[in-house]
C-alpha positions in Angstrom: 121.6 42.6 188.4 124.7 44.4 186.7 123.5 44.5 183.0 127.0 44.5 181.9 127.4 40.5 183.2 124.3 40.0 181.3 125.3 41.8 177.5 128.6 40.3 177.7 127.2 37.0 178.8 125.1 37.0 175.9 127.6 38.6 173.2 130.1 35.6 174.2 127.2 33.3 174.1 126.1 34.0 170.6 129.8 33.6 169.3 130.1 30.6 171.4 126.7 29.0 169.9 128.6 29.3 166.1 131.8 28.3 167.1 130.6 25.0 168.8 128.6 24.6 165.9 131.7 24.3 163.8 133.3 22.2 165.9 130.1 20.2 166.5 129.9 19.4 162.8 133.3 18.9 162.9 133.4 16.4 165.5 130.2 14.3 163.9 132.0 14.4 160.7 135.3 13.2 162.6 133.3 10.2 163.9 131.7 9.3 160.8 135.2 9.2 159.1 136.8 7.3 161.5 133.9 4.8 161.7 133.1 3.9 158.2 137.3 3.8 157.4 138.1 1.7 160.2 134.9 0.0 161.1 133.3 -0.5 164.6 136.5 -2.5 165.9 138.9 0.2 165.6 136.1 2.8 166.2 135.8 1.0 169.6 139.5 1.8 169.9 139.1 5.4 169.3 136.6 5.6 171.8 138.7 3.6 174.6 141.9 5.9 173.5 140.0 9.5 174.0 138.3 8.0 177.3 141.9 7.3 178.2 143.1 10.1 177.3 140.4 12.3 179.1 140.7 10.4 182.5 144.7 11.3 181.9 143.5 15.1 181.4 141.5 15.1 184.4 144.3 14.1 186.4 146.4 16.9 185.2 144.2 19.1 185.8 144.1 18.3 189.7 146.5 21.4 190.0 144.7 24.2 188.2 142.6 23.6 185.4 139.4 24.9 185.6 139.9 26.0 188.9 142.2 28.6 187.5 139.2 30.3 186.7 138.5 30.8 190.5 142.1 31.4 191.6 143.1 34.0 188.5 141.8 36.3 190.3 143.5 36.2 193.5 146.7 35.0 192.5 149.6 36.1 190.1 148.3 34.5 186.3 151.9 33.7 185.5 152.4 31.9 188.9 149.6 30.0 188.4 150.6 28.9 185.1 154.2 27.7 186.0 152.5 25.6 189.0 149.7 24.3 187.0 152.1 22.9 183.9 154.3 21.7 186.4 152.0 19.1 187.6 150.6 18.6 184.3 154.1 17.3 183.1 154.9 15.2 185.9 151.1 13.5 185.8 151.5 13.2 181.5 155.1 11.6 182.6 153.8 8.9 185.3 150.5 8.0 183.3 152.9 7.3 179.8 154.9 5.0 181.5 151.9 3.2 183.2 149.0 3.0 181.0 151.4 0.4 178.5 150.9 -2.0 181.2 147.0 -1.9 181.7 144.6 -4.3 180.1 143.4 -0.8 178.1 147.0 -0.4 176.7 145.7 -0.6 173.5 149.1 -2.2 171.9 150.4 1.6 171.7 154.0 1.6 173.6 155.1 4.4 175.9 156.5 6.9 173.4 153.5 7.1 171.9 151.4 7.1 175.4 153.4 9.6 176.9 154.0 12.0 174.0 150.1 12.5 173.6 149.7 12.9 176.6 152.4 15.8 177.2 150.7 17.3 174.2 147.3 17.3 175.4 147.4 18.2 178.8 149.8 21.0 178.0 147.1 22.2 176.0 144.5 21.6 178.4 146.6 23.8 180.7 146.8 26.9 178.4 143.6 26.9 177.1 142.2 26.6 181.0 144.1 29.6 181.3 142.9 31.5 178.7 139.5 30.9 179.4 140.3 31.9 183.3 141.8 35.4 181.7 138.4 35.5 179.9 139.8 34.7 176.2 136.7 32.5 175.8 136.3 33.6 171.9 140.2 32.7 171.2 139.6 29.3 173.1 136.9 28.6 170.6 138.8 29.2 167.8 141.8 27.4 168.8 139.1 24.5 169.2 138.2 24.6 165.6 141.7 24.7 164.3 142.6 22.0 165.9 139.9 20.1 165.1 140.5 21.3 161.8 144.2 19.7 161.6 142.9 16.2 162.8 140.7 16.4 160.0 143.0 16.8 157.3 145.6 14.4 158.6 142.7 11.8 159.4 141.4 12.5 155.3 145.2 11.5 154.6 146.3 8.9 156.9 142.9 7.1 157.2 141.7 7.8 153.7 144.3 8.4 151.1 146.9 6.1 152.6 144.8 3.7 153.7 146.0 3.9 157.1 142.8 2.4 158.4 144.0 1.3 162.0 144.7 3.1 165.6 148.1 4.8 164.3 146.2 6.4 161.7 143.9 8.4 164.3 146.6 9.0 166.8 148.7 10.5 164.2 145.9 13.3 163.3 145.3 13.9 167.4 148.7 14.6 168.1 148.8 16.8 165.1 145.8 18.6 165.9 146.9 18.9 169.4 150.3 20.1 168.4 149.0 23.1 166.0 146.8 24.2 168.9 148.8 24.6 171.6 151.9 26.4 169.4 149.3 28.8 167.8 147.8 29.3 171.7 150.6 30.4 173.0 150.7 33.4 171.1 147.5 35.0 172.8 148.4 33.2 176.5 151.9 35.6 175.9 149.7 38.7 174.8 147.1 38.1 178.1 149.5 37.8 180.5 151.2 40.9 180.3 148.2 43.1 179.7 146.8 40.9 183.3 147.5 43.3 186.0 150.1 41.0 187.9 150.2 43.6 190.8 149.4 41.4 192.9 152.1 39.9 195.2 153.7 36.9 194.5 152.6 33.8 197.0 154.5 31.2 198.6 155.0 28.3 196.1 154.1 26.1 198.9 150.8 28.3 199.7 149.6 28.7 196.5 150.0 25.1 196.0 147.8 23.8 199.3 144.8 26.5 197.6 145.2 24.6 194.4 145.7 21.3 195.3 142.8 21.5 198.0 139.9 23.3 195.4 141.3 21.2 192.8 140.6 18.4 194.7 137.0 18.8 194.9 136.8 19.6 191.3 138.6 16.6 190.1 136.4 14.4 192.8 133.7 16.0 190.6 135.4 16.0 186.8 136.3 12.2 187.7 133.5 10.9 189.2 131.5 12.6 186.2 134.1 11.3 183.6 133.5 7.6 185.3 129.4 8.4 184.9 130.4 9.5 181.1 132.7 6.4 180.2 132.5 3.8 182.3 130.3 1.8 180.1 132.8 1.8 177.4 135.1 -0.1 179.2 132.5 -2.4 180.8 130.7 -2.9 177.1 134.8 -3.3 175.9 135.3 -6.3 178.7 131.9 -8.4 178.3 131.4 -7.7 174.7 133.9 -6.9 172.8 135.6 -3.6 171.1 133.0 -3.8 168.0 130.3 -3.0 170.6 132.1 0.0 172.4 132.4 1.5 168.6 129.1 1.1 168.1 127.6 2.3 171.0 129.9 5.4 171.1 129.1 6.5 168.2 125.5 6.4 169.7 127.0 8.8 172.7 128.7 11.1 170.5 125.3 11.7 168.1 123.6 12.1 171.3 126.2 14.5 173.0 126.2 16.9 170.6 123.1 18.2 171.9 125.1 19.2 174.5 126.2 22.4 171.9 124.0 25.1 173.8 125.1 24.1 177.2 128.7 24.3 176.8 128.2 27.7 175.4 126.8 29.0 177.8 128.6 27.3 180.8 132.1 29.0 180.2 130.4 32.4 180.3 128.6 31.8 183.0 131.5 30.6 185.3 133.2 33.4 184.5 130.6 36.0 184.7 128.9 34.4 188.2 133.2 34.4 189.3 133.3 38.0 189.1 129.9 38.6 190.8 129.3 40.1 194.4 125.8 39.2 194.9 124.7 35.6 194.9 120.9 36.4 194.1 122.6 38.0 190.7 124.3 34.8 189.7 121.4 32.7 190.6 118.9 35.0 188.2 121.6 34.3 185.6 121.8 30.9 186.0 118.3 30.0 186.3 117.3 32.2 182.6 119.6 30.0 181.1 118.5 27.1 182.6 115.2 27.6 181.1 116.4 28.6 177.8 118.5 25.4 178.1 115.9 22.7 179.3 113.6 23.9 175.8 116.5 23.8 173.3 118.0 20.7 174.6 114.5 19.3 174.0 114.4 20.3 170.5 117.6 19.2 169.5 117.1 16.0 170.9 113.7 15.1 169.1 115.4 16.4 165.9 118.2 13.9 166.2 115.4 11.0 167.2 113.6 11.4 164.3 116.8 10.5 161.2 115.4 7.4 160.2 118.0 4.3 160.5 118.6 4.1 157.2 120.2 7.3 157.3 123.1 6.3 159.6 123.5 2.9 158.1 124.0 4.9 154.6 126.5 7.0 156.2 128.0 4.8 158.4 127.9 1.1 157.1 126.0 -1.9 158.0 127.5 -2.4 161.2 126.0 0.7 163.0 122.2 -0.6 162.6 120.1 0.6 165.3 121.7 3.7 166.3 117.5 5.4 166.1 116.8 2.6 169.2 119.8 3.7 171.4 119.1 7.2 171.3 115.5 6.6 172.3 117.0 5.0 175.5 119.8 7.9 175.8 117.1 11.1 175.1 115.9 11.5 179.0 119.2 11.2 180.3 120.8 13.6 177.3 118.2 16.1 179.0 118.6 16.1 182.3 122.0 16.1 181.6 122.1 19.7 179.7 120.0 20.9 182.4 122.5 19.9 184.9 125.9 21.2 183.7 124.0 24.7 183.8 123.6 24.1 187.2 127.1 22.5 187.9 129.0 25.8 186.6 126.6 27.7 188.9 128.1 25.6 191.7 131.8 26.0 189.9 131.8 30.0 189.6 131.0 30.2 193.4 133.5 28.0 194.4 131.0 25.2 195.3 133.2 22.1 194.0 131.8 19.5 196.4 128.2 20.5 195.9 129.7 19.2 191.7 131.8 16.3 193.4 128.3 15.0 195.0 126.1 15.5 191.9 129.2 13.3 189.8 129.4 10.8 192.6 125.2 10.1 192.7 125.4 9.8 188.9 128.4 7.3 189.2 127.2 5.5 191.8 124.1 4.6 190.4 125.4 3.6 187.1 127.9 1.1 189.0 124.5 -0.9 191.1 122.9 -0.3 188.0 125.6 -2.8 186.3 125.2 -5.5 189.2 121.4 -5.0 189.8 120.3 -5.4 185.9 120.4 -8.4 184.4 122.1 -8.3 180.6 124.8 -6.4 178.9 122.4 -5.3 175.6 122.9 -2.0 174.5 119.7 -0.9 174.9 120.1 -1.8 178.6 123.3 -0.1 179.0 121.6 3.3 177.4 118.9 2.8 179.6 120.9 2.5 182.8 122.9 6.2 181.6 119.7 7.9 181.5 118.6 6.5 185.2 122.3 7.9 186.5 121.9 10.9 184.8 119.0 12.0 186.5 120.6 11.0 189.7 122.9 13.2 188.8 120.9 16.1 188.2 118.4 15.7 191.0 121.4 16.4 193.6 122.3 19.6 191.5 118.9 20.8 191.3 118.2 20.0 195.1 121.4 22.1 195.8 120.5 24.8 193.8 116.9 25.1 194.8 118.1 25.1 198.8 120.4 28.4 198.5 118.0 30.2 196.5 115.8 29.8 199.6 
């Protein structure tokens, strides 16, 4: 194998690791803010807005995203850019003046709907770009400041002023979001001219067909996985109310932060496999950090399992009892999850989206018979039924990954 994939690999990990770290920490003490201020009601909120918000993201990014990573390449950066945020406006547009009108509404009017969502996939776009042009340490930075912002405006609205309700949150997203994509620009500028744009320009209609069609597969996989992800909160929303999505998210979001060493790696390893020539080279790199990845993941999880209840009640209030029994039932599918997003950015930096859009669609699939076969809506239930479709999930990866090395 090149050594240099592997040094740089590593150097970007390390500063990866720390980064996510922060915003880790950051995002844990986000969620205990927002939980003991507004209680599990308006927690429950949060958690339906964001999933909103992300399904909205993943739509946007249909037309580039983290496909750019694939295309920047072979295409002109600044081309790809101009289509990409052109589709992200017009998506952000369509979904503001729809989502008012859903059931999930949330009793925010389309200002407000369509404004975060302009701000957020915007963002999305640039930083997918700056991670395509291999600014992964910038992206990471940009993460913490903005997590940073919401912070401070959630310490002001939510605690000072007592703004205890949805408007309080959204204020301190679309804040954060705001600061991050001004400051981002700045680098985006600086990468793009010092990209080699050599290359010829392509047919707007061309270049469009290559996006649309890879992005297709990818959002076949980033949806059905964001469907796998948070599909229970709006089933758990419907049959029990929105005190039991905030408590039960608050569960996910403990338990996904083991997910810290996996999303470190996987954006370096996109891009490095991306830029390989030989196949057996990316799968040697994928499969030392799968390794590394299963034992970690494994640690961190047992570490979180064993905070005694009374922890989280102290931290959080009364109303988030239990959280110790949930992650029991989450832990197996928390694993096999880490281990599989290794293998799905092995798929993603050879251009192997519906080998992803498979994996997604097993997991999803068998989380939806799981909800008509098993009888009760308890949380414990529900976490168990995750951890079943996650391993779905991850036995069509593994499967696919094990075949080509063959």
């Amino acid at each position: 194998m090149d050594n240099k994939f592997l040094t740089l690999s590593n150097k970007t990990i390390a500063f990866t690791i720390l980064s996510r770290a922060g915003q880790a920490l950051g995002s844990v003490l986000l969620l205990f803010l927002t939980a003991r201020w507004g209680g599990a009601h308006v927690r429950g909120e949060i958690s339906l807005l964001l999933a909103t918000l992300t399904l909205g993201s993943h739509l946007a990014s249909w037309v580039g995203g983290g496909t750019l990573v694939y295309w920047v390449n072979r295409h002109s950066p600044r081309q790809l850019l101009f289509v990409a945020l052109l589709w992200s406006l017009g998506v952000s547009l369509a979904c503001g003046l729809l989502l008012p009108a859903t059931s999930y509404g949330l009793s925010m009017h389309t200002f407000s709907w369509t404004t975060t969502l302009l701000l957020l996939n915007t963002t999305v776009v640039v930083r997918s770009m700056l991670v395509a042009l291999n600014r992964i340490r910038t992206d990471n930075l940009l993460g913490l400041l903005g997590l940073g912002v919401q912070l401070l405006v959630v310490a002001y609205e939510m605690g000072y002023r007592g703004q205890n309700v949805l408007s309080g949150f959204l204020t301190a997203f679309n804040s954060g979001q705001l600061v991050l994509l001004l400051v981002a620009l700045i680098p985006l500028r600086h990468s793009l001219i010092a990209k080699d744009n050599s290359k010829e320009i392509s047919p707007v209609a061309s270049l469009w067909r290559s996006l649309l069609r890879t992005g297709s597969w990818a959002q076949m996989a980033s949806l059905s996985q964001f469907f796998a992800y948070r599909l229970l909160y709006y089933f758990l929303g419907t049959q029990n109310g929105l005190s039991s999505v905030g408590r039960f998210s608050v569960a996910v979001a403990l338990g996904e932060s083991v997910w810290l060493l996996t999303r470190s790696v996987s954006l370096s390893q996109a891009t490095a496999i991306s830029q390989m020539d030989n196949e057996q080279d990316a799968h040697t790199l994928t499969l030392k950090w799968y390794r590394r990845v299963s034992l970690l993941s494994a640690l961190s999880i047992g570490i979180l399992l064993i905070v005694p209840n009374s922890v989280w009640i102290r931290l959080l209030g009364p109303e988030y009892g239990g959280i110790p029994r949930l992650l029991i039932f989450m832990a197996p599918g928390l694993w096999f999850l880490s281990r599989s997003n290794i293998l799905a950015h092995h798929q993603a930096g050879l251009g192997r989206y519906p080998v992803n859009a498979c994996s997604s669609l097993a997991t999803l699939m068998t989380l939806a018979i799981g909800l008509v076969v098993v009888p009760g809506t308890t949380l414990e239930s529900v976490a168990a039924l995750q951890s079943i479709a996650y391993l779905a999930g991850w036995a069509v990866q593994y499967r696919a990954f094990q075949k080509k090395s063959t």
